[in-house]
VEXDREN-2710 file (C-alpha; in Angstrom, 1 decimal):
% VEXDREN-2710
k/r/px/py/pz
1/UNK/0.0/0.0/0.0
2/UNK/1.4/3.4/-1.0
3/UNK/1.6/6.1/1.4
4/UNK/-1.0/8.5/-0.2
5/UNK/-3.5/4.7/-0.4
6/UNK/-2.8/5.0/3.4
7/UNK/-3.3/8.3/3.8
8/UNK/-6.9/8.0/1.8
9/UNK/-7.6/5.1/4.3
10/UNK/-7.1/6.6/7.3
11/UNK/-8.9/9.7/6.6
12/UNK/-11.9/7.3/5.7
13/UNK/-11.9/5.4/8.7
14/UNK/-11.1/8.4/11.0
15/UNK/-14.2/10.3/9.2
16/UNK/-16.5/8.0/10.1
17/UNK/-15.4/8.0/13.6
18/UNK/-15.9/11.6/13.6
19/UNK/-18.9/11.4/12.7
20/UNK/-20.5/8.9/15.2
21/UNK/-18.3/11.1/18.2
22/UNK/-19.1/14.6/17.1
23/UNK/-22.4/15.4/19.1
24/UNK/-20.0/14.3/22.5
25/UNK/-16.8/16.5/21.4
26/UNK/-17.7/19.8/23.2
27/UNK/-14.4/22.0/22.9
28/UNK/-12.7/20.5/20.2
29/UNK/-12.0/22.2/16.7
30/UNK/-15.3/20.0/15.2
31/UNK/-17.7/21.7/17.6
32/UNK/-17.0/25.1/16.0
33/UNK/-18.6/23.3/12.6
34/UNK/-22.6/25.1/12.8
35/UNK/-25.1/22.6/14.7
36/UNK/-28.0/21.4/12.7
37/UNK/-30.4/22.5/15.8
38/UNK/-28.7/26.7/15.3
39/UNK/-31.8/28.5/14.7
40/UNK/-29.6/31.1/13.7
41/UNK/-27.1/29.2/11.1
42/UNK/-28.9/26.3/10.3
43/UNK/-30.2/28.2/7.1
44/UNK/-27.0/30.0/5.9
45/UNK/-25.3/28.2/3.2
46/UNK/-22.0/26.5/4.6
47/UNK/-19.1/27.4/2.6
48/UNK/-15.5/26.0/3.2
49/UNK/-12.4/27.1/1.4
50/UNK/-8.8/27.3/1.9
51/UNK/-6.0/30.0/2.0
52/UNK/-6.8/33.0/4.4
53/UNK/-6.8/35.9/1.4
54/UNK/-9.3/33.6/-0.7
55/UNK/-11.5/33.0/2.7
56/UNK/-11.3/37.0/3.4
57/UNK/-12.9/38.0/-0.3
58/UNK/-15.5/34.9/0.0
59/UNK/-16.5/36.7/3.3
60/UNK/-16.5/40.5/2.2
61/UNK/-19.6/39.2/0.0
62/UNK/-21.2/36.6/1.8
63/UNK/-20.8/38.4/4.7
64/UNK/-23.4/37.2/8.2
65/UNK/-25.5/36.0/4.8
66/UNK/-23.1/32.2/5.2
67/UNK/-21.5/30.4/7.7
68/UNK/-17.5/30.2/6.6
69/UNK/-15.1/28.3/7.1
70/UNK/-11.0/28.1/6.1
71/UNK/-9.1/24.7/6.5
72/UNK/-5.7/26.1/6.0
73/UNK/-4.8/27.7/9.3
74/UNK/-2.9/30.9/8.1
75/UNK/0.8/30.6/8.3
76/UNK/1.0/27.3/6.6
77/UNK/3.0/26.8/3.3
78/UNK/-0.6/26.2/1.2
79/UNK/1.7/24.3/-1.3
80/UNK/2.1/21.3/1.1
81/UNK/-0.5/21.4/3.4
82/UNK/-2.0/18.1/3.9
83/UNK/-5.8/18.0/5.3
84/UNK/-6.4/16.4/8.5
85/UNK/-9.4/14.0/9.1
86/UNK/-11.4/16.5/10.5
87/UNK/-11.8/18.7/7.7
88/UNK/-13.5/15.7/6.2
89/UNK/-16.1/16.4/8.2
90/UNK/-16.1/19.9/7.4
91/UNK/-16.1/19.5/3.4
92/UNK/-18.8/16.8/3.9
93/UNK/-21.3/19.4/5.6
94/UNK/-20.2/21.8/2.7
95/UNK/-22.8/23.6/0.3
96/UNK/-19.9/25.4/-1.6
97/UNK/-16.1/24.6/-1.9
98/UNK/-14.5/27.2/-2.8
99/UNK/-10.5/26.4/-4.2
100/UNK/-8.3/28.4/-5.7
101/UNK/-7.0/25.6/-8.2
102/UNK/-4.0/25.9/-10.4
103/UNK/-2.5/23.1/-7.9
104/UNK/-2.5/24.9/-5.3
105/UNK/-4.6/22.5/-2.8
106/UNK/-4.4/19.4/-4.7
107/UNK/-5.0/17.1/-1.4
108/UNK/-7.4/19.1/0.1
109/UNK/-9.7/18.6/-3.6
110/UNK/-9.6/15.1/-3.6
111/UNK/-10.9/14.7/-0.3
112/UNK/-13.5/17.6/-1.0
113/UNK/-14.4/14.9/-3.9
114/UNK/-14.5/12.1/-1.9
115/UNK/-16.4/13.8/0.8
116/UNK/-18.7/16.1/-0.9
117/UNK/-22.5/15.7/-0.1
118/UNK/-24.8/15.5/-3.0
119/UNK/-26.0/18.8/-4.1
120/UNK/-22.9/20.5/-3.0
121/UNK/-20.3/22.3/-5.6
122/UNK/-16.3/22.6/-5.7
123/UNK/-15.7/25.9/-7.4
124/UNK/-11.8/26.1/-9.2
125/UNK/-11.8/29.8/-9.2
126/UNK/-8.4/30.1/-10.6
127/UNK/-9.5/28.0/-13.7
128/UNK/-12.6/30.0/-14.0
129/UNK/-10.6/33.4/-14.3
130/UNK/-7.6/33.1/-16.6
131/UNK/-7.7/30.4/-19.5
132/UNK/-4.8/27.9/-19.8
133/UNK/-2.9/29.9/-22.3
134/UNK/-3.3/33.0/-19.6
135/UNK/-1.3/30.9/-17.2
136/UNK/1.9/32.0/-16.1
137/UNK/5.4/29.4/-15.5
138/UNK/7.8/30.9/-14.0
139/UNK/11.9/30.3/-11.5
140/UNK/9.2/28.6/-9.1
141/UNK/6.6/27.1/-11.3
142/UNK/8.6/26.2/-14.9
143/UNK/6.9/24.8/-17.6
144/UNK/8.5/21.3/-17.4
145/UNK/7.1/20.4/-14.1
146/UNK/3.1/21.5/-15.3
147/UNK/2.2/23.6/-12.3
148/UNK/1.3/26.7/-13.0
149/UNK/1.6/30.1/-10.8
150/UNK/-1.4/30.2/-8.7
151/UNK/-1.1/33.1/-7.4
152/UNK/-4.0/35.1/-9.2
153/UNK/-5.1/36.9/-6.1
154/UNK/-1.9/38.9/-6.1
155/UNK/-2.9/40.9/-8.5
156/UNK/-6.1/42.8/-7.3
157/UNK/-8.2/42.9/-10.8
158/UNK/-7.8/38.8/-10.2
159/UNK/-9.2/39.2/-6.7
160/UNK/-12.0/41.1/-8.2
161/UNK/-13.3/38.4/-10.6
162/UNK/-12.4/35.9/-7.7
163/UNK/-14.9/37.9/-5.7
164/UNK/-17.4/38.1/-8.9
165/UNK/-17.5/34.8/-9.1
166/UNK/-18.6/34.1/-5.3
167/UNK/-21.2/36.6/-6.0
168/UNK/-22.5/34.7/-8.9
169/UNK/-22.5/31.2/-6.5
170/UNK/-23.4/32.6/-3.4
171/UNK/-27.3/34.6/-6.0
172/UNK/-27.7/31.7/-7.2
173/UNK/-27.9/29.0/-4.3
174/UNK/-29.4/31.8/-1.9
175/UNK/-31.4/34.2/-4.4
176/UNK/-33.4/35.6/-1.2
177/UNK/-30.1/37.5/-0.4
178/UNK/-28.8/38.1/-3.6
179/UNK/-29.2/42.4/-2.6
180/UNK/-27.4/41.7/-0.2
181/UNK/-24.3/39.7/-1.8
182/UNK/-24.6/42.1/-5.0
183/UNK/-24.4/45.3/-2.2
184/UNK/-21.3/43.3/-0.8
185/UNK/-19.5/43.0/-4.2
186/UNK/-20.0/46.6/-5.5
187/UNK/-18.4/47.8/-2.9
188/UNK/-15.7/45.7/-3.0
189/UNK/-15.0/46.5/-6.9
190/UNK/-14.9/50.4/-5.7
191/UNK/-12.3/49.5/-3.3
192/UNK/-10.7/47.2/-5.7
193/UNK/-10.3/50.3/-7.5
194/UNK/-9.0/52.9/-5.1
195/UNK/-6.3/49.8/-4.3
196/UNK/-5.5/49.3/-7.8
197/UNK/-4.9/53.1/-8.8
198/UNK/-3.2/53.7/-4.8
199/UNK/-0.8/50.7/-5.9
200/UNK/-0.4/52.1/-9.5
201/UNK/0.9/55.6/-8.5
202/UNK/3.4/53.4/-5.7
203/UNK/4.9/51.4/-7.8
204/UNK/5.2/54.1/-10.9
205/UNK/7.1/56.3/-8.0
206/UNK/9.9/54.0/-7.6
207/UNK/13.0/55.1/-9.9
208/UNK/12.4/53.0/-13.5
209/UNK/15.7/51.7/-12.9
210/UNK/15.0/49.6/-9.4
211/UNK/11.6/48.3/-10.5
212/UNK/12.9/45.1/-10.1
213/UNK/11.3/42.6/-8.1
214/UNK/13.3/39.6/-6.4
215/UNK/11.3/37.9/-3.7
216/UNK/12.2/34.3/-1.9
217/UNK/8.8/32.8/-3.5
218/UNK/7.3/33.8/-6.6
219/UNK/3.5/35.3/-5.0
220/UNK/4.1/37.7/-7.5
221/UNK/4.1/36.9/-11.1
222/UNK/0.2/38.0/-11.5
223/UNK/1.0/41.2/-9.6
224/UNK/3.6/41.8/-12.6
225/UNK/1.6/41.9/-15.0
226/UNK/-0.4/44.5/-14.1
227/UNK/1.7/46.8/-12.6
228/UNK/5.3/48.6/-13.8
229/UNK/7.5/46.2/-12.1
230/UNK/10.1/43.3/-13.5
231/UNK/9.9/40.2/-11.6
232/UNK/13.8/39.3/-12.0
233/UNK/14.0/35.6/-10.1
234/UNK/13.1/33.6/-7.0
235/UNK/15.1/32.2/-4.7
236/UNK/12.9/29.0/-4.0
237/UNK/13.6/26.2/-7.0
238/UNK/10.4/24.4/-8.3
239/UNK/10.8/21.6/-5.6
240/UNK/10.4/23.9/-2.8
241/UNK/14.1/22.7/-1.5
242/UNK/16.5/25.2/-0.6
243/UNK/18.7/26.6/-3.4
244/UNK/22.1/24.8/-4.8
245/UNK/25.3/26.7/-3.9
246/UNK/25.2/27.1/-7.9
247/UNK/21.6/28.7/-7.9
248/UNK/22.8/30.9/-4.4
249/UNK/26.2/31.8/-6.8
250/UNK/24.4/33.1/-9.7
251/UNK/21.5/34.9/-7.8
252/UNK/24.2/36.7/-6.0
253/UNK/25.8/38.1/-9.3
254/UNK/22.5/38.3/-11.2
255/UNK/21.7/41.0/-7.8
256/UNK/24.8/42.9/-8.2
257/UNK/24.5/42.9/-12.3
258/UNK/20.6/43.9/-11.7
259/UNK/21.8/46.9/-9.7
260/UNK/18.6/46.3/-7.3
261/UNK/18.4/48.2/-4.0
262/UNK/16.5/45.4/-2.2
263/UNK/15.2/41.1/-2.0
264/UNK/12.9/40.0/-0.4
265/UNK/11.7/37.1/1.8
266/UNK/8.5/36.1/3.7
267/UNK/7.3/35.5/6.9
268/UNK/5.9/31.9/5.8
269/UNK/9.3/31.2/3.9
270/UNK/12.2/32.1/6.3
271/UNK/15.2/31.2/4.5
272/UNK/18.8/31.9/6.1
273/UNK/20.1/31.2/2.6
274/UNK/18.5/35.0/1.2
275/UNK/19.8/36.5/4.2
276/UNK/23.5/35.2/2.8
277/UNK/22.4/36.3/-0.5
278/UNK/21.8/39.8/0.6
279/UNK/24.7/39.7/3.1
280/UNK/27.1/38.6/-0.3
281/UNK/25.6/41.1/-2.6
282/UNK/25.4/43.7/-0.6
283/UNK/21.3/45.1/-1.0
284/UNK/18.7/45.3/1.9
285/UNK/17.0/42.0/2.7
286/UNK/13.3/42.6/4.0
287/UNK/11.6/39.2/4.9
288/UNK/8.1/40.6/6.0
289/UNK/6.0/40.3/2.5
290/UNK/2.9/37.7/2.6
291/UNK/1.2/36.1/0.4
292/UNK/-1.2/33.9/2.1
293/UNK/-1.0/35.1/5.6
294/UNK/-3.5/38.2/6.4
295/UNK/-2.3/40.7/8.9
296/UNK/-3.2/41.0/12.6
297/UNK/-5.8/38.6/14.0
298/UNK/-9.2/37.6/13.0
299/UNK/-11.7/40.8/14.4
300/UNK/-9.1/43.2/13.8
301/UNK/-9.0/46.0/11.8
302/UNK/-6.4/45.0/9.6
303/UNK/-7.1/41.5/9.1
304/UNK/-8.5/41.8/5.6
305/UNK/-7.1/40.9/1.7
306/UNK/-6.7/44.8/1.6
307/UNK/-4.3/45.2/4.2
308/UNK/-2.6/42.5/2.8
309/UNK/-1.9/44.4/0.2
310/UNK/-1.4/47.7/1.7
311/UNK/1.4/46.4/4.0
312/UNK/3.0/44.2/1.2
313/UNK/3.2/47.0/-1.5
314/UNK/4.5/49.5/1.2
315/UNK/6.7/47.2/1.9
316/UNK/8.0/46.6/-1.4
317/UNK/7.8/50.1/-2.7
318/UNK/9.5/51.5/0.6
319/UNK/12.8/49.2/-0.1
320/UNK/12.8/49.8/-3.4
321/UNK/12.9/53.6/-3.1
322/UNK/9.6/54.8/-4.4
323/UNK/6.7/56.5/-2.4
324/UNK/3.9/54.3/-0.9
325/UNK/2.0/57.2/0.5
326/UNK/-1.4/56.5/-1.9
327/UNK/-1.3/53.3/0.1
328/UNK/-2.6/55.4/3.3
329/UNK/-5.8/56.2/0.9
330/UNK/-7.1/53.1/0.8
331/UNK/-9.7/51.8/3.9
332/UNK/-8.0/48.3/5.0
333/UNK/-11.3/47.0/7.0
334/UNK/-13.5/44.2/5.7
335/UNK/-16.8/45.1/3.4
336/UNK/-19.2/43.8/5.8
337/UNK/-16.7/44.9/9.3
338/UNK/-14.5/43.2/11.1
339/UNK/-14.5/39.3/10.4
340/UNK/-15.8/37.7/13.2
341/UNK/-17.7/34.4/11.6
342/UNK/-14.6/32.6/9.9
343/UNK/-13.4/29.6/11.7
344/UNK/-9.7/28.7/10.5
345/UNK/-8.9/26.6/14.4
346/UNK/-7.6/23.1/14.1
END
């Protein structure tokens, strides 16, 4: 028996154990999942989806409307997160699965398949916003290996059909809020737009010549393409492995040759290998930018997709010399106010 033919057994026997224990587990993360008897939630469509920036624009339009949850605790590399038995449970109760796709969660899709209830939907919102040829491969996703970049929400006119889409799901399963979800979404495309034109005059402010972009993960191709930035390498090979002393050698002299002012790592990738890199080739190292992490805590003010990007192109722009003053223009907090109905415990 292969390990993954394990790993599909276990989570089958371990789900119906959850299921015949789950009225008696008072405190545990499976009695946070809504109770049939809520008169309050029992009506709400029950959504479940995965990295914390895609649960944050499902809930700025479903809003109170849905009960939502996220099974990849924030903080977590999404590209190797394996699903526990227990979010079988949770994707069996699901209405709507929302995914980004793109093989970004390709565990956590096969047991939403295997699990699903009849009725319910798995929604690939990557592959229902870019077609194939749209794709980018790139120093962390190449061609050869067949996983695209799925990174789409990076770039905010991405997050804006990502949150179209919901809106589209979330009218049509629950039409007697549809005002509501279409009130939700407007207002997100406005601030989609004040973040797009605030991130527009950021980057543009940066000196032509330092517009170059070398991060530790590529979260970043998407964002590329729509603003005036080069996106010059990645530190992190395909594999997800640490660099070769090769790779580190010709990083270091692409750096110098590049003339940029600054890398960049992240707070879910720390890597003492691009602290040696910028050591070596003498440029600022900054290791705070995020791609699937939101900032601050859930109920905070700035634990949204917008601050997200507010801190991450401040960040960047800051580093890289420019001005990221039109970031202070744009309102961080939540559509529908601080997020205090999406469950992401273990």
């Amino acid at each position: 028996m292969s390990k993954r033919q394990f790993y599909n057994w276990f989570v089958l026997i371990v789900f119906g154990l959850a299921i015949a224990v789950l009225p008696a587990c008072a405190g545990t993360a499976a009695s946070t999942l809504p109770s049939p008897s809520s008169t309050t939630t029992a009506s709400r469509l029950y959504v479940v989806s995965t990295v914390a920036p895609i649960v944050n624009i499902i809930y700025d339009v479903g809003g109170d409307k849905i009960n939502l949850v996220g099974i990849i605790p924030e903080g977590t590399d999404s590209h190797t997160f394996e699903p526990a038995p227990s979010d079988a449970v949770r994707l069996s109760r699901a209405d709507l699965i929302f995914v980004n796709g793109l093989d970004l969660e390709t565990p956590t899709v096969k047991l939403a398949q295997a699990n699903k209830k009849p009725g319910a939907e798995i929604i690939n919102l990557g592959e229902n916003t870019l077609k194939p040829d749209q794709y980018v491969f790139d120093f962390s996703f190449p061609k050869d290996k067949g996983h695209p970049n799925p990174h789409l929400w990076m770039n905010p006119q991405l997050a804006l059909r990502y949150a179209e889409i919901v809106k589209d799901i979330l009218v049509r399963r629950d039409p007697s809020n549809a005002a509501y979800y279409q009130a939700n979404y407007d207002q997100f495309k406005a601030r989609i737009g004040e973040l797009d034109a605030a991130i527009m005059k950021s980057i543009q402010s940066i000196p032509e010549k330092q517009r170059k972009l070398l991060t530790y993960h590529d979260s970043f191709a998407y964002f590329a393409q729509r603003y005036p930035i080069t996106v010059i390498g990645a530190i992190q090979p395909a594999d997800l492995a640490e660099p070769s002393a090769k790779e580190v050698a010709d990083l270091i002299n692409q750096i110098r040759a590049e003339g940029v002012p600054a890398i960049f790592g992240s707070e879910v990738f720390p890597s003492k290998v691009l602290e040696q890199i910028g050591r070596e080739a003498h440029v600022r190292y900054v290791d705070t930018l995020r791609d699937d992490e939101l900032p601050g805590k859930r109920g905070e003010r700035m634990h949204s997709y917008f601050a997200l990007m507010i801190e991450d192109v401040t960040t960047m722009v800051s580093a890289l010399g420019g001005d990221p003053t039109p970031m202070k223009t744009v309102d961080p907090i939540n559509i529908p106010g601080p997020d205090t109905t999406v469950d992401q415990s273990k």
